[in-house]
C-alpha positions in Angstrom: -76.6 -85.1 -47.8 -75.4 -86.1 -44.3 -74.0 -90.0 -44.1 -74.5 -92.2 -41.2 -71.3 -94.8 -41.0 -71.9 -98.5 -40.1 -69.0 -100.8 -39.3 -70.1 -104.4 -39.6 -68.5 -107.2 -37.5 -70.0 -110.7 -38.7 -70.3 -111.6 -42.1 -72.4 -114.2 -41.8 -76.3 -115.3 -43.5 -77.5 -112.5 -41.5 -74.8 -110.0 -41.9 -75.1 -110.7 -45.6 -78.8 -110.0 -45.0 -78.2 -106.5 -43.5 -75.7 -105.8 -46.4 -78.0 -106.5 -49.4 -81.2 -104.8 -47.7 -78.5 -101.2 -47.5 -77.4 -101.9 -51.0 -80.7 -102.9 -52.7 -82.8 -100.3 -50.4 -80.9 -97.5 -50.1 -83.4 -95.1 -52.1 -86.1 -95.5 -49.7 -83.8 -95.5 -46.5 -82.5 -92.0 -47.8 -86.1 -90.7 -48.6 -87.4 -92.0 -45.3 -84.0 -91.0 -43.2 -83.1 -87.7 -44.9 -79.4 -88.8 -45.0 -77.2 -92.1 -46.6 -76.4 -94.9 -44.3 -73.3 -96.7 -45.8 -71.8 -99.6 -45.0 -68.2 -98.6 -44.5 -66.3 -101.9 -42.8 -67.0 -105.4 -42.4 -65.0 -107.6 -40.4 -64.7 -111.2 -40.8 -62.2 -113.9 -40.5 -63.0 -115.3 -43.2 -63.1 -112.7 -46.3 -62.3 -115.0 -48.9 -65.8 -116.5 -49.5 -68.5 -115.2 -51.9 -71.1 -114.3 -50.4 -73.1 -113.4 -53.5 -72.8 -110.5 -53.0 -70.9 -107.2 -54.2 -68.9 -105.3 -51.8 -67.0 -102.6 -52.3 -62.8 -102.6 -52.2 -61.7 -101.4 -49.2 -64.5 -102.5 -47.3 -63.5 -106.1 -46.0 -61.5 -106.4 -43.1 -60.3 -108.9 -40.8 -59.1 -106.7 -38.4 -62.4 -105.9 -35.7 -60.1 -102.7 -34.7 -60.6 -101.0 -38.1 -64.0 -100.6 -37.4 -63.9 -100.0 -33.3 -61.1 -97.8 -33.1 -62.4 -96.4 -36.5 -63.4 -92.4 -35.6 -65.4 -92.1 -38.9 -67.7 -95.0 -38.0 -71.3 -93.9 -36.1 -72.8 -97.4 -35.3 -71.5 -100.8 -35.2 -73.3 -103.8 -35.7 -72.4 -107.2 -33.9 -73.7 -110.2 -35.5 -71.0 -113.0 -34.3 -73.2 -114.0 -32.0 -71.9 -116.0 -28.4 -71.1 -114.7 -25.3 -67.4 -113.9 -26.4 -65.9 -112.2 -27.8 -69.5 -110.2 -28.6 -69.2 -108.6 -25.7 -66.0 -107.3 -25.7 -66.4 -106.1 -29.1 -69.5 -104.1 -27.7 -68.3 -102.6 -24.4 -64.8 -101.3 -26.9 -67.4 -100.0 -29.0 -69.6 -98.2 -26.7 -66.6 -96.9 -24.5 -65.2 -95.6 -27.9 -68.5 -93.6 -28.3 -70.4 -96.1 -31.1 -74.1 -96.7 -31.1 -74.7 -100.2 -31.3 -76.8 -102.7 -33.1 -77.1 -106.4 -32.4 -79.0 -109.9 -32.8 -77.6 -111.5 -30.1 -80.3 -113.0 -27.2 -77.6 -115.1 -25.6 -75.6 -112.0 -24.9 -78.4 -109.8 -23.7 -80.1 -112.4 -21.7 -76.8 -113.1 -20.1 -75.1 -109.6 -19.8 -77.6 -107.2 -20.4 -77.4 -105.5 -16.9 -73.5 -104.2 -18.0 -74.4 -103.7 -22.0 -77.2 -101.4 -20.8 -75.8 -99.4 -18.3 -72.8 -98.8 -19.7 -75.2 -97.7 -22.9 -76.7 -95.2 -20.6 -73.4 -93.8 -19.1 -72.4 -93.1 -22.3 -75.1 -91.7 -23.6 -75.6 -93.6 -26.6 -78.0 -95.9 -28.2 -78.1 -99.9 -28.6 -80.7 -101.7 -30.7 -81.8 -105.4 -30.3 -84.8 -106.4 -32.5 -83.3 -108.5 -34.3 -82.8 -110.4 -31.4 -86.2 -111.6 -30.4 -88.5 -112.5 -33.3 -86.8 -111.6 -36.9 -89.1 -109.2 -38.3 -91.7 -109.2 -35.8 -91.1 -105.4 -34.0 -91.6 -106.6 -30.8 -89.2 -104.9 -29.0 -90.3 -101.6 -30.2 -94.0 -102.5 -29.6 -93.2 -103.1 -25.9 -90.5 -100.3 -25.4 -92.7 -97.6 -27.8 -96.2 -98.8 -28.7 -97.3 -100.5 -25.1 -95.4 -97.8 -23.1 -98.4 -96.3 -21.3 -99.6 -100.0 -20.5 -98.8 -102.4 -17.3 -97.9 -105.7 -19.1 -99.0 -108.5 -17.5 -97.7 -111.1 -19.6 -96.0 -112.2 -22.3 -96.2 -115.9 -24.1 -95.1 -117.0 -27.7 -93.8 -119.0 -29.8 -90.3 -117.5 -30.4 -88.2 -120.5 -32.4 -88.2 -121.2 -35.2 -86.4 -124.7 -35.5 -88.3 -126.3 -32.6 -92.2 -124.9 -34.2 -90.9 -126.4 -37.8 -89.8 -129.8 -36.1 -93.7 -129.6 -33.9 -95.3 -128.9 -36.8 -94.5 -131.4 -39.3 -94.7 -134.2 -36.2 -98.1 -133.0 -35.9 -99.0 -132.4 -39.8 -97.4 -135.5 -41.4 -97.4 -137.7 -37.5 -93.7 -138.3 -37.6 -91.5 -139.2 -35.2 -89.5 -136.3 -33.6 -86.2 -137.5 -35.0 -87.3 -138.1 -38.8 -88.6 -134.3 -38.1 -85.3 -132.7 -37.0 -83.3 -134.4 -39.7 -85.9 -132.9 -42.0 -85.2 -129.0 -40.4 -81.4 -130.0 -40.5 -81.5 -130.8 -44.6 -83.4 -127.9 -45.1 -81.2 -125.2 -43.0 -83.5 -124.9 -40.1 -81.8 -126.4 -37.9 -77.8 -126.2 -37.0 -75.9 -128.9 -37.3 -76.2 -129.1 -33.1 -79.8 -128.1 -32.4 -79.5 -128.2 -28.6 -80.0 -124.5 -28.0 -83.3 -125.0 -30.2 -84.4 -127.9 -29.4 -83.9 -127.8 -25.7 -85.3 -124.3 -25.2 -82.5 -122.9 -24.3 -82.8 -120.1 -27.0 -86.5 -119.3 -26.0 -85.2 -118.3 -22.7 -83.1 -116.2 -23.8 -85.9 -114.2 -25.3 -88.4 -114.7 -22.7 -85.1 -113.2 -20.7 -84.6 -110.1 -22.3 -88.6 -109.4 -22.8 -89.0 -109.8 -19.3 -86.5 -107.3 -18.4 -87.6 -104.3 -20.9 -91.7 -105.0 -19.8 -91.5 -105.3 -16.0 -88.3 -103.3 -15.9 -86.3 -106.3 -13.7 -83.5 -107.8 -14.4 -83.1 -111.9 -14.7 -81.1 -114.3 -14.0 -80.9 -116.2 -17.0 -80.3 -119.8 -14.6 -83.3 -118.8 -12.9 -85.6 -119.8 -16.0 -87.3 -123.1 -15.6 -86.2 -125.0 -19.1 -87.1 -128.0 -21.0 -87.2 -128.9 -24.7 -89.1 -131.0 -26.7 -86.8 -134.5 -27.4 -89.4 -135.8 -25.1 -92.3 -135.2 -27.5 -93.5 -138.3 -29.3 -95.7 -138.5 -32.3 -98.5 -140.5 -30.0 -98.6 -136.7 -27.5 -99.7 -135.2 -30.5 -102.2 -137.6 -31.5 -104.0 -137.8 -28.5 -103.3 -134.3 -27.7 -105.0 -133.7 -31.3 -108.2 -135.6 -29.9 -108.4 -133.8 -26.6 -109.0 -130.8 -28.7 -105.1 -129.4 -28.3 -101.8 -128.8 -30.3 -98.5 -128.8 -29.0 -95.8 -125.7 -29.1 -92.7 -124.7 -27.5 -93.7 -122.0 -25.5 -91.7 -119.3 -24.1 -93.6 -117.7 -21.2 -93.5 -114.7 -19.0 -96.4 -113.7 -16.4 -96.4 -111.1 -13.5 -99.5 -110.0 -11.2 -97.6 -107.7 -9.3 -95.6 -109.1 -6.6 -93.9 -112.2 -8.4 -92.6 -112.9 -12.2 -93.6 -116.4 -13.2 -91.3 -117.1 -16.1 -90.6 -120.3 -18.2 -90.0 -122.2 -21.1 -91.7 -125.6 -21.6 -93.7 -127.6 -24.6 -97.3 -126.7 -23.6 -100.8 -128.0 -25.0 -103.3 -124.9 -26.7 -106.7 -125.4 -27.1 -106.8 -125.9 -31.4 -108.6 -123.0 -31.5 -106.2 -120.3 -30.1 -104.9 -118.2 -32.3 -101.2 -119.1 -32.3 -102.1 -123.1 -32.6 -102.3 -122.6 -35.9 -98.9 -120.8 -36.2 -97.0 -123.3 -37.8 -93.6 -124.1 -39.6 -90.4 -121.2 -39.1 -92.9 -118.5 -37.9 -93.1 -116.8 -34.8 -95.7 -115.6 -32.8 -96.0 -114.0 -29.6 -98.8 -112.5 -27.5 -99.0 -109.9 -25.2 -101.3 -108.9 -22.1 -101.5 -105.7 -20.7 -103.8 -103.8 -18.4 -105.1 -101.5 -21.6 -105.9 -104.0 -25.0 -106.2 -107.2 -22.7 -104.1 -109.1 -25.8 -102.3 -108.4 -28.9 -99.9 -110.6 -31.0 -97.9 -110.2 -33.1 -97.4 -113.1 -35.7 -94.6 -113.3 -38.6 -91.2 -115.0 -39.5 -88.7 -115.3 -36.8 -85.5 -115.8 -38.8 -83.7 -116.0 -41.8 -81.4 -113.7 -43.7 -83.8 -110.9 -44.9 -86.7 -110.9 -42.1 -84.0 -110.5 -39.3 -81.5 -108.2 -41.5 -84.9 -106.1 -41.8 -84.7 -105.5 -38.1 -81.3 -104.8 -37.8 -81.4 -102.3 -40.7 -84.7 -100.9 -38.7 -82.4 -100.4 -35.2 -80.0 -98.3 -37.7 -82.5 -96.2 -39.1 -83.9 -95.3 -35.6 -80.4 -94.5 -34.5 -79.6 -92.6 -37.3 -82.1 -90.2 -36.6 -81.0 -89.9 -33.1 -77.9 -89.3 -34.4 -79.2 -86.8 -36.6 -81.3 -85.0 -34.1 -78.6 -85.1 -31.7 -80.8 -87.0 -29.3 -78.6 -89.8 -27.9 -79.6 -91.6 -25.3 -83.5 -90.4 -26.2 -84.7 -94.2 -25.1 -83.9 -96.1 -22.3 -81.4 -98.8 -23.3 -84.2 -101.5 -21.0 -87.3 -99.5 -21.6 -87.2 -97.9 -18.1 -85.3 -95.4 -16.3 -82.3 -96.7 -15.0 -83.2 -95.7 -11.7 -86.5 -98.1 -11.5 -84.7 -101.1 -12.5 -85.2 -103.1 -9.4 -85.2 -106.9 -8.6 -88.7 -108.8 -8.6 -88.8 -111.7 -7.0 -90.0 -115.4 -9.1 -92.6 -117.6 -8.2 -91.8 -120.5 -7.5 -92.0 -123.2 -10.1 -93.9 -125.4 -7.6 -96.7 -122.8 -6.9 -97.5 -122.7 -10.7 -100.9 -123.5 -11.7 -102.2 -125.2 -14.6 -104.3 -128.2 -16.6 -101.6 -131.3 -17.3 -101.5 -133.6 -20.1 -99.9 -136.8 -18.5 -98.4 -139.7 -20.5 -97.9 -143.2 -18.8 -96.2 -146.5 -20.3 -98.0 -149.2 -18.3 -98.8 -153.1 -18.1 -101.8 -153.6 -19.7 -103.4 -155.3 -16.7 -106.4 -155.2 -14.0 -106.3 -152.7 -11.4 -103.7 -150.1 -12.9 -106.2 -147.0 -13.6 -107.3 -147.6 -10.3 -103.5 -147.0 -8.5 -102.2 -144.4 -10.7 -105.6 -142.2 -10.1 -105.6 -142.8 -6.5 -102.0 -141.5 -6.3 -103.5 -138.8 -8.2 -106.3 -138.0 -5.9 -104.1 -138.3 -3.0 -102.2 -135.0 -4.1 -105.6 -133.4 -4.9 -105.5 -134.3 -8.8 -108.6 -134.9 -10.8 -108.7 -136.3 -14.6 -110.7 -134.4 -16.7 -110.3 -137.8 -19.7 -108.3 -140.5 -20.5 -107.2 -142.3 -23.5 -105.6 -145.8 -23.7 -103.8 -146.5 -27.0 -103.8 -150.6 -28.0 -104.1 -153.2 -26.3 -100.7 -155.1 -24.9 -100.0 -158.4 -24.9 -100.4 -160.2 -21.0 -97.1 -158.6 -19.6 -96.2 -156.0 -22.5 -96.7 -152.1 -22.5 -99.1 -149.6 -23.2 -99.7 -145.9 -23.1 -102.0 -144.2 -21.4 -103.3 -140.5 -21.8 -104.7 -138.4 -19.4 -105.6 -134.7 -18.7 -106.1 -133.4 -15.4 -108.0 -130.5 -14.0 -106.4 -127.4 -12.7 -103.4 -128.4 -10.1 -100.5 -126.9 -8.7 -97.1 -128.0 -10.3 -96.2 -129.2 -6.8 -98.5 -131.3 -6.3 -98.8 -133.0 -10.0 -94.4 -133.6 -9.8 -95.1 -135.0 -6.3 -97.7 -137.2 -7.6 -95.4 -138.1 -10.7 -92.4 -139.4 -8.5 -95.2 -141.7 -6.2 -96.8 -143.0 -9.5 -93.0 -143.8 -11.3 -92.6 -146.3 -8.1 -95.3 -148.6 -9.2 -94.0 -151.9 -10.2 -96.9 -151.4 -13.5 -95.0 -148.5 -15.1 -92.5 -149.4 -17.7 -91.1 -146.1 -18.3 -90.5 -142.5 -17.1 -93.8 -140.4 -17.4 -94.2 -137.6 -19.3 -96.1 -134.2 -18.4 -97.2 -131.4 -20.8 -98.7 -128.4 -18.9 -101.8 -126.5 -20.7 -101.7 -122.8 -21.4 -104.5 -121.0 -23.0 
């Protein structure tokens, strides 16, 4: 029976994911494959450690080389994660004639132009599932499954940490910080959330989905970002009685002349279909020209669900390799030659429904200002919810939402309205998607 080669670099909670899934499955990956895929090297500083898991002698390494410069190994999977030294690792690896395998969004979102053409000048094959979405086959949906269709958009929920922290604020109405110490103690969150937390891990996503279903490349600081520190436990409430819930929402649009992509928290109607999506799971929705909408729900991380994928981007390789068929798939889902640039819309041009929070003196005459401001820059509320009563002098919050506005004109409005001697604190905006 033939045998693919793997050389493992990262030995990590995923990497010891990948490992056990090749040990504990390799019946059914032969049966399905019509060959062996063993797990020649790993390479790790750290070798030392149980894992809790059995690996063969021979096979630890710290040296990266003995798996790069290694002529007997067919693929190589990178699961360091980082911008460096991932990259060099990979671009070695390719250049040495290696199919590649990796989890790592920062790195594509960031370097994916020179990954994937280098991938196609070579001839080879690289595999990222496991980079967007754990388990969910996303990637190959888009690239295989939707090929024939014009997507139109793309909007999910694609982290874990930030929908477990959401979720129990808006399940058990805690406070956002008694939530994340809560993911922390439980290992869903790193020890320094701010990637998570701050959205800056959505965006990578959104990133690299954007390139492989509109076939242009982004600039990963051209993605408008913000996290969800802002949230407080009274947006949810009154979100909750507006008829909405609140997720971190990584989203990608096009209509054919402009890319509108971004990652903020966003209000769904409590009916929609990923509103009730809750905890470490991931779901993410896409539009095309063809099914209107699909999505495309299930766990986003962890050990086994995002091994899973890596293990599936070695399996597909190894029948390329097999069949002699590398390169059969465009690294980015479309020819190399109709990668072009497609221009963003601008954030300000954006249109949507607002949730608006103010913190404001509970006095005569203060609806009346902030809602003229409001109408001034064309801006009608839809409802409005006062929590408490103040004390003469003391704050309150306010809670509107507002009909369908331009982003322009809403952060236009917000600067005018922060300038009134009756707010007490910076406001706080929550577009609406559904």
């Amino acid at each position: 029976m033939k045998k693919i080669n793997v050389g493992l670099i990262g030995f990590g909670t995923i990497g010891v994911g990948v490992a056990k899934i090749l040990a504990e499955n390799q019946e059914i990956i032969q049966k399905r494959l019509g060959a062996a895929v063993c797990l020649a090297k790993i390479a790790d500083l750290d070798i030392t450690t149980d894992r809790g898991i059995a690996v063969n002698d021979g096979v630890l390494t710290t040296s990266v080389d003995d798996i790069i410069e290694n002529p007997k190994i067919d693929i190589v999977i990178e699961l360091i994660g980082g911008y460096e030294p991932a990259r060099t690792f990979i671009l070695k690896a390719l250049k040495n004639n290696k199919h590649v395998v990796t989890a790592n969004k920062a790195l594509l979102a960031k370097h994916g132009d020179e990954l994937f053409e280098t991938v196609e000048e070579k001839g080879l094959s690289i595999g990222f599932e496991a980079s967007i979405g754990g388990a969910i086959p996303i990637i190959r949906s888009i690239r295989e499954g939707f090929v024939a269709n014009r997507i139109q958009a793309i909007e999910g929920i694609v982290n874990g940490t930030a929908n477990y922290i959401l979720s129990k604020m808006s399940d058990e109405n805690c406070d956002f910080d008694v939530a994340l110490k809560e993911a922390q103690e439980k290992g869903f969150a790193e020890v320094d959330p701010t990637f998570d937390i701050e959205g800056i891990d959505s965006a990578h996503k959104i990133a690299v989905l954007t390139r492989i279903a509109y076939g242009a490349p982004i600039k990963f600081e051209d993605i408008k970002v913000s996290g969800i520190t802002n949230i407080t436990s009274e947006d949810i409430e009154c979100g909750k009685e507006f008829g909405y819930r609140i997720k971190l929402l990584a989203i990608s649009k096009y209509d054919g002349e402009a890319i509108d992509i971004r990652v903020h928290p966003a209000m769904i109607p409590s009916g929609h279909p990923m509103a009730s999506v809750n905890g470490v799971l991931n779901a993410i929705r896409v539009c095309d020209d063809m099914m209107e909408e699909n999505i495309l729900i299930g766990h986003g991380a962890g050990a086994l669900p995002t091994g899973s994928a890596v293990v599936g981007d070695i399996v597909e390789i190894a029948r390329n390799i097999i069949s002699n068929a590398g390169g059969r798939m465009p690294a980015s889902s479309f020819q190399s030659s109709e990668i072009k640039p497609i221009s963003l819309k601008d954030m300000s041009a954006v249109e949507s429904e607002y949730f608006l929070r103010f913190n404001v003196l509970d006095k005569p005459g203060v609806l009346s200002k902030i809602s003229g401001i409001l109408g001034d820059h064309c801006i009608s509320i839809e409802s409005m919810i006062q929590k408490g009563r103040g004390e003469k002098g003391k704050a309150v919050s306010l809670f509107m939402m507002c009909h369908l506005s331009s982003e322009g004109n809403i952060q236009n409005a917000l600067k005018e309205i922060e300038q009134l001697d009756v707010i007490c604190a910076k406001s706080n905006l929550i577009r609406v998607e559904k």
